[in-house]
N, C-alpha and C positions, 0 to 999 in steps of 0.2 A: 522573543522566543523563536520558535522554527517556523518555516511555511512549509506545512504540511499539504501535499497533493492526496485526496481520497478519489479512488476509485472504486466505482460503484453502480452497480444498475439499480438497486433500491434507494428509491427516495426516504425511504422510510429509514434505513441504513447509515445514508449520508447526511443526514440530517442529525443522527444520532452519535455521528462521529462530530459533527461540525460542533453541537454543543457543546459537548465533553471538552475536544479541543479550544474551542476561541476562549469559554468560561477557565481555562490555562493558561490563556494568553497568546498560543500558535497562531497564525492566520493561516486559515484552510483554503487551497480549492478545488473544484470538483471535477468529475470528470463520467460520465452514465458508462462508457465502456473501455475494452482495451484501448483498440484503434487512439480513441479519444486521449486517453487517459497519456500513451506513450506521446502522442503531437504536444500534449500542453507539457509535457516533463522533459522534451526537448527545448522550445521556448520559454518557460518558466525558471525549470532550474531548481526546481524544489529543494528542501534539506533532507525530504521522507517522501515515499513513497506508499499510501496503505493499501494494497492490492484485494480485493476481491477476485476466486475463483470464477464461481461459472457466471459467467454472461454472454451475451449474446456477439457473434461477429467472433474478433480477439477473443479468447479468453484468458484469467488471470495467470495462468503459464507462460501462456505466447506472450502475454504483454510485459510480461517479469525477463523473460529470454533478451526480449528484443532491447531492453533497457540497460541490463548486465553484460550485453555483450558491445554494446555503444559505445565508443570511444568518447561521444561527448555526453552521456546519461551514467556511466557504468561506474562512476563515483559515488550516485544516488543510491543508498539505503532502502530495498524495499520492504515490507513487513506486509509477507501475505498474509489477510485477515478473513477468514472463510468458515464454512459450515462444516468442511469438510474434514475429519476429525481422525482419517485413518495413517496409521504410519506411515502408508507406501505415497499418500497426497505430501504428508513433511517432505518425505526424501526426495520425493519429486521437484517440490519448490524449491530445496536447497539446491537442488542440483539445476535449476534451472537461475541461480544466482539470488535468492533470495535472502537477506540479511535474518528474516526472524520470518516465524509463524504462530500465527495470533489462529485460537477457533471460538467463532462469536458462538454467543453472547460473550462480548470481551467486557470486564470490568475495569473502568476509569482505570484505578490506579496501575492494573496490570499493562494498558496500554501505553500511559504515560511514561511507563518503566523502560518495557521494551524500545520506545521512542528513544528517550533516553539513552538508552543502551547501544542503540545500532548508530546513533550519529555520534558517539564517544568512540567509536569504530570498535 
């Protein structure tokens, strides 16, 4: 299946995503912030990106910009997945190159879909 890259400052979050995904078959990894998150999706290469908003340092904006405008990440699919639930936060992520937007509590199947979805291009 895909290697999914989570990005996340809850453990409790990414832990939640790891299950859902590996029990699919993905192999996930992780990453606690932007900054982080954007270095290991330069060297990794992921097939997904799953962005979390607010975190500490980067946040899930900055870190979604810097990867969409990357000549070597700006292939990668990102799927902001966030608390953040207001229309002006979507229009924002898309405009900040986001492939999809997820607002947790996401359920399995709808993540799996959107995954789906955004690497079918």
């Amino acid at each position: 299946m895909a290697r999914i890259l989570v990005v996340d400052d809850s453990p409790t979050e990414t832990e939640a995503f790891r299950s859902m995904l590996e029990k699919n078959g993905h192999e996930v990894l992780t990453a606690e912030n932007g900054a982080d998150g954007v270095a290991l999706a330069r060297k990794e290469k992921p097939d997904v990106v799953l962005m979390d908003i607010v975190m500490p340092g980067l946040n899930g904006f900055q870190a979604t910009r810097q990867l969409t405008k990357d000549p070597e990440t700006q292939n990668i699919p990102v799927i902001i997945v966030t608390t953040k639930d207001q229309e002006t936060d979507r229009v924002w992520g898309k405009r900040q190159g986001a492939s999809g937007y997820l607002v947790k509590p996401v359920a399995e199947a709808t993540l799996l879909s959107e995954i789906a979805s955004v690497m079918a291009g």
